[in-house]
N, C-alpha and C positions, 0 to 999 in steps of 0.2 A: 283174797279174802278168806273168810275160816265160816266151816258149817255153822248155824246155832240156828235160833227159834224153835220152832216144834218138830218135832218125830214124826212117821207115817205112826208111832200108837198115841200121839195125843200128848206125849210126853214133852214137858219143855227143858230145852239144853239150853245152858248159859250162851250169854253172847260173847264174845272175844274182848278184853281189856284194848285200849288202844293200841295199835302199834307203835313200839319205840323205836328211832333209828339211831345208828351209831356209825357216823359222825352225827350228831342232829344238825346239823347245818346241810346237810348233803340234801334232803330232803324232806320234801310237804308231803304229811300221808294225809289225803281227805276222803273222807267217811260219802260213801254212794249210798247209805242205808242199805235194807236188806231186798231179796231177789228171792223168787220161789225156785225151785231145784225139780226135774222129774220125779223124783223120789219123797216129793212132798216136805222135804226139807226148804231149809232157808240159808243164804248164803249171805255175810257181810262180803260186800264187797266197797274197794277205797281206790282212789287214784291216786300214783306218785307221780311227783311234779319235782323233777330236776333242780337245784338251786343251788348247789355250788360242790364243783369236783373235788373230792377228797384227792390228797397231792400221789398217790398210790391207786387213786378210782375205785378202791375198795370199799362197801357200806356191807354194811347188815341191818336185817327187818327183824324183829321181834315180835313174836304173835303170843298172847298167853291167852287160853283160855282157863278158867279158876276150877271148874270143877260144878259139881253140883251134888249137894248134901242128900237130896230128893230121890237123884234116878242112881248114883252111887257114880256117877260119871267125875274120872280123876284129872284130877288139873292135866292139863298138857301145853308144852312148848314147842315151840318151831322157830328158828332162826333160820332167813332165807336171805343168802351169799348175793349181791348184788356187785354190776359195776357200773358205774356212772363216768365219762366220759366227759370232756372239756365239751364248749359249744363248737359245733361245725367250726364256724368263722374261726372261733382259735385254734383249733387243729389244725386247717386249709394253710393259717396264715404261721403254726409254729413248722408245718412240714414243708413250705416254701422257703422258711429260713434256713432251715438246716440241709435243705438241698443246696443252697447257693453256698453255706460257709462249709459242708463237710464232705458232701457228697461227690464232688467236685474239685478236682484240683485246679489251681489259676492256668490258662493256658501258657503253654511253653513250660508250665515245672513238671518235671520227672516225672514218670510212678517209680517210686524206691522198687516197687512187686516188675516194671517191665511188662505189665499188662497196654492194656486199649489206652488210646494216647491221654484222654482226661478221665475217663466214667472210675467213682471207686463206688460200687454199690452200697445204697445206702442201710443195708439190712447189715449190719459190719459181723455176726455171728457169722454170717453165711460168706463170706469173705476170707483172702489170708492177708490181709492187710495188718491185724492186729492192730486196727484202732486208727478211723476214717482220718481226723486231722492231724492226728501224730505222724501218719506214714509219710506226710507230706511238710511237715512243721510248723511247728505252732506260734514261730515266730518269738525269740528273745533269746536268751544266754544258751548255750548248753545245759546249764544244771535248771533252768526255768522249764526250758524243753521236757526235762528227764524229769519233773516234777509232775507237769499238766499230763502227759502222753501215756496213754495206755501199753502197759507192755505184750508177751505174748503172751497170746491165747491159752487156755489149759483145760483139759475136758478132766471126766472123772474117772477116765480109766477104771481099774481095779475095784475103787472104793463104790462105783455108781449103782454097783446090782448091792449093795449094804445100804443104801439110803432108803428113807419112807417117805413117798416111794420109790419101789427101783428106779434107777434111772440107767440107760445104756453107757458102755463104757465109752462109746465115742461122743456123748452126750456133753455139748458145751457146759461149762462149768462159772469162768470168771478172766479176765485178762489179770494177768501178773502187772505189778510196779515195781518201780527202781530203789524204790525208797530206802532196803538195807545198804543198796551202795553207794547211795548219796549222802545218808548219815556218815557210814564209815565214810568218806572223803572227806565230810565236813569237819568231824573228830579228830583226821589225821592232817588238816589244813592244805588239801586237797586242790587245788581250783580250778574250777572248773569254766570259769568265766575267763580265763586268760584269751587272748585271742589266736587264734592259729591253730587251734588243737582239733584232734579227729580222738574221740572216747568211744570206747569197747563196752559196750552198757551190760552186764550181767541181771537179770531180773532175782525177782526177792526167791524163786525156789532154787536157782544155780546158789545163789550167795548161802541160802539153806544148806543146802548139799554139802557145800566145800566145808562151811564152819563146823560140819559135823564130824567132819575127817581132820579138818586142821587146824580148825579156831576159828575166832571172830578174823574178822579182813583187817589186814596189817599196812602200814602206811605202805610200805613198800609194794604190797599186792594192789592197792589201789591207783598208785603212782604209774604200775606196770600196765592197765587198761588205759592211759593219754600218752598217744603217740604223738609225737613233737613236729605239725604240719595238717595241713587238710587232704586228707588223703580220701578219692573216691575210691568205692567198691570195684571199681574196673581199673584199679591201681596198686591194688594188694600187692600182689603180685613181682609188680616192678621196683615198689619203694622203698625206702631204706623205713623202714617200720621201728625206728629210735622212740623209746619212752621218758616219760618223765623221771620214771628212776634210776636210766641211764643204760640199761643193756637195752637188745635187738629182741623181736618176736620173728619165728618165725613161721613162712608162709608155706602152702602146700594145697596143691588142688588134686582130692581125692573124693571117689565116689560122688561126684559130679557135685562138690560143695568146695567153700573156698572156708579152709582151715587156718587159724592162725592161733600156736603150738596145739593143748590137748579140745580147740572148740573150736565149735564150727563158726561161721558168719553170715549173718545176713540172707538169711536161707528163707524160701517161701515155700509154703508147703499147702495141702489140702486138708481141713478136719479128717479126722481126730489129730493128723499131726501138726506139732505148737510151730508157727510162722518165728522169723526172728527179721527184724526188720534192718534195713539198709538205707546210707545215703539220706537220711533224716536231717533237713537242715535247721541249724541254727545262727546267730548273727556271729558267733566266734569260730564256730567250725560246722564239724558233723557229727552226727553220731550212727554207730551198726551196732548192732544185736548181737550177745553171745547166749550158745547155750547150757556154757561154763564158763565157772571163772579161770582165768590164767593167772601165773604166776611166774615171777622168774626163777630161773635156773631148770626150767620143762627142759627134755629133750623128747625124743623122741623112744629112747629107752627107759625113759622112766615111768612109763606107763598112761594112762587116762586112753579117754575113748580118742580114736584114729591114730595110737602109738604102734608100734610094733607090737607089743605085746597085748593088744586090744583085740582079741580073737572075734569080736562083735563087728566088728568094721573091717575084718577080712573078708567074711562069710558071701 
C-alpha cells in the first residue's frame, strides 16, 4: 500500500491513484481502504489476487501518488517488480512431465556422458550433458536431430565482468546450435537424412571461427563431417573413417580425448568448460560433437589445435 491521509501536523497528503498492473490480466488489485500507522499516518493498503501467469511470471505494480498543490508534496512513482507463478497443480503436473520425457533416459539407452546408468539431472546448466533430451535423442533424421537438440554449452568467459551486471567468467551463458552447418549442408545439397551415416556436428561458434579464417563452409568441407557408416565413439579408433567427400579422417587419442584431424570429439567436460556431445542417436545414424570444424587435406603439420605445431596442446 502507499502512505496518504493525514500527517502527525494535521496536514492532508493525497491518497494514491489506483494501482496499474502490467500484464493487467496477471492480476486483481483490491483496495482494503485505509489503516492508521504508529506515526499517526494512514496507510492504503489492497490485495493481489493471482489470475493468470504472465508466460515469463514477470508483472509490475504501479503506484502514483499526484502530489498535492497545498502542502508542496511532489508527485511520486513506485514500480514494484513482481513474480507470479503458474497454479501448484500445473507446476506439480508440468515438473512430472518433464521428469518422465527429459530427465530420464529410457532404460537400457546409453548416457552418450558414461555417467550413472539412467539419472540426467534435471537442472541441465548444472550438467555436462549439454542439453537433457538431445544427449540421449530426439528421435527422427539426423538433420531433425541437429535441428531440435541443443548444442554445447558456452559460459561468458572474458566478456562476463563487461556485462550490466557483472557476471563471472565461468558464468553459464546459452547452449550453441547447429544451425550454420545445417544451412550450409542444405545450400550445398548435403543429406543428411541418407541412411547409414555417423555426422561430425560442428556448433554455430566452431562454424564462426573457421569462416573467419577461411570462409563460408564449402560443400566439400561439409561433405568431409558424414563419415560413410554408423560409427560408435568407442570405434573411432578402429574404423576406416571414409567421408562423403571421399578422402579419410584421421584419428588420434591425445591428452585423454579422442581427436579426429585438427578437433577434438565427443568430450565431457565440467563448467566453465563447453561439453561436446557423443553417440547421439538418430533413425539414420549418429551423431558426435566437434569443437572445430575439419576439413580435408588437415595433416598434422598443418597446424590447428592438437597438430604438431599446436604449442597449446603440448604444454
Amino acid at each position: 500500500g502507499g502512505v496518504g491521509g493525514e500527517g502527525g501536523g494535521g496536514e492532508a497528503f493525497p491518497l494514491p491513484l489506483p494501482p496499474t498492473v502490467m500484464p493487467a490480466a496477471a492480476l486483481d488489485v483490491v483496495p482494503l481502504g485505509l489503516s492508521p500507522t504508529a506515526r499517526s499516518g494512514r496507510v492504503a493498503r489492497y490485495a493481489l489476487l493471482p489470475r493468470h501467469a504472465a508466460e515469463d511470471g514477470r508483472v509490475s505494480l504501479r503506484l502514483h501518488w499526484p502530489g498535492s498543490a497545498s502542502t508542496g508534496a511532489p508527485p511520486l512513482r513506485i514500480c514494484v517488480s513482481l513474480y507470479v507463478s503458474r497454479p501448484a497443480r500445473e507446476l506439480v503436473k508440468s515438473f512430472g512431465r518433464h521428469a518422465a520425457t527429459e530427465a530420464w533416459l529410457p532404460r537400457g539407452d546409453p548416457d552418450p556422458w558414461h555417467r550413472d546408468a539412467a539419472f540426467l539431472g534435471w537442472d541441465q546448466r548444472t550438467t555436462a550433458a549439454g542439453g537433457g533430451p538431445a544427449a540421449g535423442g530426439g528421435g527422427g533424421s539426423i538433420s531433425a536431430v541437429l535441428q531440435s537438440m541443443q548444442g554445447p554449452d558456452l559460459y561468458w568467459e572474458e566478456k562476463g565482468p563487461l556485462q550490466d551486471p557483472p557476471k563471472e567468467e565461468s558464468d553459464f551463458k546459452e547452449y550453441d546450435t547447429f544451425s550454420t552447418f545445417l544451412a550450409a549442408c542444405q545450400q550445398h545439397g548435403i543429406d543428411l537424412n541418407q541412411p547409414d551415416i555417423t555426422v561430425l556436428a560442428p556448433g554455430n561458434v566452431a562454424c564462426e571461427q573457421f569462416s573467419a579464417v577461411s570462409g563460408p563452409l564449402t560443400k566439400e568441407v561439409c561433405a568431409y563431417h558424414v563419415i560413410k557408416g554408423v560409427v560408435n565413439a568407442d570405434q573411432l579408433a578402429s574404423a576406416a573413417l571414409t567421408t562423403l567427400e571421399g578422402s579419410t579422417i584421421t584419428y588420434r587419442r591425445m591428452f585423454r580425448k579422442d581427436f579426429l584431424d585438427n578437433a577434438f570429439c565427443g568430450q565431457p567436460s565440467s563448467p566453465p568448460r563447453t561439453s561436446y556431445c557423443a553417440n547421439v542417436k538418430a533413425d539414420n545414424g549418429l551423431i558426435h560433437g566437434l569443437n572445430e570444424v575439419i576439413y580435408p587435406g588437415w595433416s598434422e603439420s598443418s597446424g590447428g589445435y592438437g597438430s604438431e605445431g599446436d604449442a597449446a596442446t603440448r604444454a
